[in-house]
N, C-alpha and C positions, 0 to 999 in steps of 0.2 A: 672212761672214754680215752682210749691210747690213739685212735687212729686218727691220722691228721686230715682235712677237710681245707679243700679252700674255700675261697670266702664265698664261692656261686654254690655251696655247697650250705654254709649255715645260713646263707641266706632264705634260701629254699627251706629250710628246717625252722627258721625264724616265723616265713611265713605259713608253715603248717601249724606250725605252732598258735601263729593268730588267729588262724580258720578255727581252730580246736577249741578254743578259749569264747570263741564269738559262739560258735553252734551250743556250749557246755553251758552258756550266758543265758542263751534262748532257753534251751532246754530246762533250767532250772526253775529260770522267771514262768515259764508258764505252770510248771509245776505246784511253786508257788501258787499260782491265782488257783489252779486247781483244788490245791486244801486250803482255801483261806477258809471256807465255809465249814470243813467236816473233821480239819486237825491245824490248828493255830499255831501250835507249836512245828510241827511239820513245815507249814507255812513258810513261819519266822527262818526256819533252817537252813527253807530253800532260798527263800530270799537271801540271807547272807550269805551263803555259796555263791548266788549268781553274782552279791556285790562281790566278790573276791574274782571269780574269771573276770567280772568286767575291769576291774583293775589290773588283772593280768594283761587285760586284752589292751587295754590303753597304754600301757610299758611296751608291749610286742609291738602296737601300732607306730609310738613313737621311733623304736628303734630301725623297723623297715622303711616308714618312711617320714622322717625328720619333719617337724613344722607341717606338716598336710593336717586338714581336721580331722579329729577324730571318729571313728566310723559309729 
């Protein structure tokens, strides 16, 4: 990444970024519950995926907006 951005610029990219991380969250967690019955290990895989966006999403959350609760 060469080209310079101001800062209304990664902020913007900050918050696509949290959008991303929150919907990949969603998306996984129900996936999850979807194999918990038919593939366990599937399951467990998706579950840890969505713990890792949701950690992402809670780093992204802090950095847009400081001290607010977390979504």
């Amino acid at each position: 990444m060469t080209e310079v951005v101001d800062a209304d610029e990664v902020l913007r990219r900050l918050r696509r970024g949290r959008d991303r991380a929150a919907e990949e969250e969603r998306r996984w967690r129900e996936r999850a519950l979807n194999l918990t019955a038919t593939d366990p290990d599937g399951a467990r895989e998706a579950s840890i995926r969505a713990e890792a966006y949701g950690a992402a999403l809670l780093v992204l959350h802090e950095v847009v907006d400081p001290g607010s609760a977390p979504p």
